[in-house]
C-alpha positions as CSV (number, residue, x, y, z in Angstrom):
1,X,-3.8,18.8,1.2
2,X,-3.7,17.1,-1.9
3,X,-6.0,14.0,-0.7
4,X,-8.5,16.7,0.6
5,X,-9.0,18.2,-2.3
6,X,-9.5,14.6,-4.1
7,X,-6.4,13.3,-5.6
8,X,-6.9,9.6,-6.3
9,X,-4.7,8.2,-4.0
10,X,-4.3,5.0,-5.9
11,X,-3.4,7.1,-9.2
12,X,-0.5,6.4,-11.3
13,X,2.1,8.1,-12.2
14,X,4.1,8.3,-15.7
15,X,5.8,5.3,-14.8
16,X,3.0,2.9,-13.2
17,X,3.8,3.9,-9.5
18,X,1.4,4.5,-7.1
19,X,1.9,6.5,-4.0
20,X,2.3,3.4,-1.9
21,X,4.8,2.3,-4.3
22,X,6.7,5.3,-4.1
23,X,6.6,5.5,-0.2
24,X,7.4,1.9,-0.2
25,X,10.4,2.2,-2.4
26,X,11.9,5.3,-1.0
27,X,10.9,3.9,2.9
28,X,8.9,5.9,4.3
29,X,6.7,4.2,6.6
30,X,4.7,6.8,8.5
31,X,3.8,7.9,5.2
32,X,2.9,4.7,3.7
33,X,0.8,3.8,7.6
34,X,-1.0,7.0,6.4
35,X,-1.6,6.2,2.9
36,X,-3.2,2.8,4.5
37,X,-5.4,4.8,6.9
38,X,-7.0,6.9,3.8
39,X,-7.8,2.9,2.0
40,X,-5.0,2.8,-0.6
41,X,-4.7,-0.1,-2.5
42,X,-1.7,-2.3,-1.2
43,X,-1.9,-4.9,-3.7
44,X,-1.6,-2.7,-7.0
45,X,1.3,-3.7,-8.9
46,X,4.0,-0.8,-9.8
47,X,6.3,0.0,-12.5
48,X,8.6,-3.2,-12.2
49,X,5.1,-5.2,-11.9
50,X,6.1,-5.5,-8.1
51,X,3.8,-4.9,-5.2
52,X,4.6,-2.4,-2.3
53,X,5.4,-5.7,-0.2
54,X,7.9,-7.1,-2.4
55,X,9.6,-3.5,-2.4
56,X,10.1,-3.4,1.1
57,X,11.4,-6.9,1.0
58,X,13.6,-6.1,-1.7
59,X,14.6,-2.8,0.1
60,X,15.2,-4.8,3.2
61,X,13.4,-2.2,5.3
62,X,11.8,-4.7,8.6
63,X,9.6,-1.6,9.3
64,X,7.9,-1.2,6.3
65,X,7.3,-5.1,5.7
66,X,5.8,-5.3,9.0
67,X,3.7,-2.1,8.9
68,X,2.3,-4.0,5.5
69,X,1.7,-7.2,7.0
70,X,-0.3,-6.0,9.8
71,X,-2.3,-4.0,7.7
72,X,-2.9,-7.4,6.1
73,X,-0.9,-7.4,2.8
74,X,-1.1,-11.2,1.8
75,X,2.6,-12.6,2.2
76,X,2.2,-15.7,0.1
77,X,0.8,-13.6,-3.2
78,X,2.6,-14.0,-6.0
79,X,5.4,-11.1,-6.7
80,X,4.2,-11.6,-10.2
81,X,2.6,-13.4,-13.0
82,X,5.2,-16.3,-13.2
83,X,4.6,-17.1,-9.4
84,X,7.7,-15.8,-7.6
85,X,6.9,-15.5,-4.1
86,X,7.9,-13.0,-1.4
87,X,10.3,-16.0,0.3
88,X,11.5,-16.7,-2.8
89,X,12.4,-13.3,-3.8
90,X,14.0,-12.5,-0.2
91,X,15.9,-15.8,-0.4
92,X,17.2,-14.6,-3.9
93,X,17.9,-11.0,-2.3
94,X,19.8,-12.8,0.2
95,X,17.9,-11.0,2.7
96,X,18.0,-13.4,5.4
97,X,16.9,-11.1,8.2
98,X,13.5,-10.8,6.1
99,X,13.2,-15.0,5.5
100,X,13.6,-15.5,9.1
């Protein structure tokens, strides 16, 4: 309803989050798969300057990191500015189900 009626779906909110983000960080892929359908942007950066990627990574949810990446999220991206990559940031999560 709200997209219908024009709600920017990559808006922010008061604390940098987009709706991606959110659905990323709370997992909840068929809502983020529909977010992707409607063209949201999956490379903004959120509150914690992390992409919706590196959330799902982070959040070790296999579902939501593959939904990403076959919507084409770029996997070897930076996390951030200072270079910290998605392997490196699963390696440091110790999520080795998401470096294998």
């Amino acid at each position: 309803m709200l997209v219908k009626e024009n709600a920017e779906i990559n808006a922010r909110d008061d604390q940098g989050d987009t709706a991606l983000n959110a659905a990323t960080d709370h997992n909840h892929p068929a809502l983020a798969s529909w977010l992707l359908t409607k063209g949201v942007d999956f490379d903004v950066r959120g509150e914690d300057d992390s992409r919706a990627l590196f959330k799902a990574i982070h959040n070790g949810s296999g579902p939501m990191v593959k939904l990403l990446l076959a919507k084409g999220a770029d996997i070897n991206k930076p996390r951030d500015d200072n270079g910290f990559t998605l392997l490196s940031a699963a390696i440091h999560e110790g999520r080795t189900d998401m470096v294998e």
